[in-house]
N, C-alpha and C positions, 0 to 999 in steps of 0.2 A: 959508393954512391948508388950504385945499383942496388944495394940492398933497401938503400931509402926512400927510391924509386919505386920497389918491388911494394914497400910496406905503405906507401901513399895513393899506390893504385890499389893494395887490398882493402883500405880506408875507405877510399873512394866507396869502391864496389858496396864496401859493407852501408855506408850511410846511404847511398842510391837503393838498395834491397829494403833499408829499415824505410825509406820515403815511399819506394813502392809499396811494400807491405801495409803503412800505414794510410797512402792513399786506398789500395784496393778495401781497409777494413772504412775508411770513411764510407765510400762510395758502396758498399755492400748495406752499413747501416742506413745510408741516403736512402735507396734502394729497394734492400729486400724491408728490413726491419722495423722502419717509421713507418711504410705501409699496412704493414702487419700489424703493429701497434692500434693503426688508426683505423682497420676494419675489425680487430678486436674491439674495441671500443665500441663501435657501429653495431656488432653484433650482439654487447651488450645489451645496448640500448632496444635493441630490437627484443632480443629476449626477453627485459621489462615489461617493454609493449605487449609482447602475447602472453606472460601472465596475466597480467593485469585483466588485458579482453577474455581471459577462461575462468577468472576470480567473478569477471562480470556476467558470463554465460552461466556461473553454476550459480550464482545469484538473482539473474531473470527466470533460472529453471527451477529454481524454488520458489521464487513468487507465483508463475506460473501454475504450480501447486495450489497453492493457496484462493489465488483467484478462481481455478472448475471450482472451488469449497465455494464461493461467494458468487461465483455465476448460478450456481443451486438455487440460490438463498434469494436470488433476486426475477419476480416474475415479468412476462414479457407483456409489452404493453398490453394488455388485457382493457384498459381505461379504468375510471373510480368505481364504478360498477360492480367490479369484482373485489377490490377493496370495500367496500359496501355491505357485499353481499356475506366476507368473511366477520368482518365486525357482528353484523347485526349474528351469521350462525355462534358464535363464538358467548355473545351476548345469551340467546335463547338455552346454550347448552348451560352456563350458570344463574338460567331463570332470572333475569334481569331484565327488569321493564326498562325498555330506549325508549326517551321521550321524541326525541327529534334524529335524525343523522344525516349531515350536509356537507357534501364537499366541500373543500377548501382549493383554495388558488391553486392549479399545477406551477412546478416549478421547472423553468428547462435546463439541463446541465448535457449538453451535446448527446452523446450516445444515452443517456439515461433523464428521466423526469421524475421528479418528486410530486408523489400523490399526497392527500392528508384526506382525513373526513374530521368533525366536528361531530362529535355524539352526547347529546343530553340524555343523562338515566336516572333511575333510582334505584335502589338497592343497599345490601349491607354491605357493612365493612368485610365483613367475610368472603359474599360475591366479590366486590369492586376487586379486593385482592387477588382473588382468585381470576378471573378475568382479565387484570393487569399481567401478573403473570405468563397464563394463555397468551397474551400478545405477545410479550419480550420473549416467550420462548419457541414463538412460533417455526416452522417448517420455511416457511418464506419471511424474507427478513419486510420485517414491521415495529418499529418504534412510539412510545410514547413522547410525545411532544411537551403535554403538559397536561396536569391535571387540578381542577379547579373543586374541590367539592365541602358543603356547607350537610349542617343535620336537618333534619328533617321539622326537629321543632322547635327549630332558629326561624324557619319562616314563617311570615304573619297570616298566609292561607293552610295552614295547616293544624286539623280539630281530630284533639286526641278520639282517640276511638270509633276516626268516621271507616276506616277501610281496612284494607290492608296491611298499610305502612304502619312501622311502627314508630316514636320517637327519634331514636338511634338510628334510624334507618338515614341514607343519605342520600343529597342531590348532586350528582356528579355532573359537568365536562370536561372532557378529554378530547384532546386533541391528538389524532391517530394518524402517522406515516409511514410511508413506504416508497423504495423507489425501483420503479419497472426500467427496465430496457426498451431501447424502442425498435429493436432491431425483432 
């Protein structure tokens, strides 16, 4: 009987070791491991986050770029004046008689205002081109708005061989803008 004794308490022992054993590996997973898990995770997420914010810096740092290119491009409030003053030079360099040239309405867009003028000419097709042109490629950014233009002897004041002008010549308006900084 002591042998059965002997092998009930080795029993014992063993299932009380395999209970500890498997409690300490619970409580270790409790513990060390589901934490681990869970600031793994965290630090994923976190990782995400600061790509994403360096996807976004190298992306404001190339816009950045581009914008000195367009801060060039756009002059500082100067007023219609000197929109005025470029038209009408630009006008004289392709020999193009301005009938009229009028500002138009400023427009306000917070740090920036939309200038326009209003310019009546006459001239050829050649000039008017060439003068269009001159603007859309200009050094300081200037847009054509709209261009309005009839022949010369589609108009009922118009007597061949009084001047100038020839038939084919044209009446143009254009509508010219640009937008300054106001800073």
């Amino acid at each position: 009987m002591k042998k059965k004794s002997e092998k009930q308490t080795g029993n014992k022992l063993i299932i009380v070791s395999a209970i500890i054993i498997v409690l300490v590996l619970v409580i270790g997973a409790m513990f060390i491991y589901l934490p681990f898990t869970h600031k793994n995770k965290s630090l994923r997420v976190d990782i995400l986050k600061e790509r994403d914010k360096n996807l976004l810096i190298g992306k404001i740092k190339a816009l950045s770029k581009y914008i000195k290119i367009y801060d060039k491009k756009i002059p500082n409030a100067e007023g219609v004046s000197w929109l005025l003053s470029e038209i009408s030079n630009r006008a004289s360099k392709e020999r193009i008689e301005l009938s009229s040239i009028k500002p138009g309405n400023p427009e306000n867009y917070g740090l920036y205002a939309k200038l326009s003028v209003i310019v009546d000419m006459t001239s050829t097709y050649n000039q008017l081109g060439k003068f269009i042109a001159g603007i859309e490629s200009s050094e300081k950014f200037l847009k054509i708005e709209s261009v309005n233009m009839k022949r010369m002897d589609i108009d009922e004041k118009f007597e061949k061989g009084s001047g100038k002008f020839k038939a084919f010549d044209i009446k143009a308006s254009i509508v010219i803008s640009t937008v300054v900084s106001k800073e």
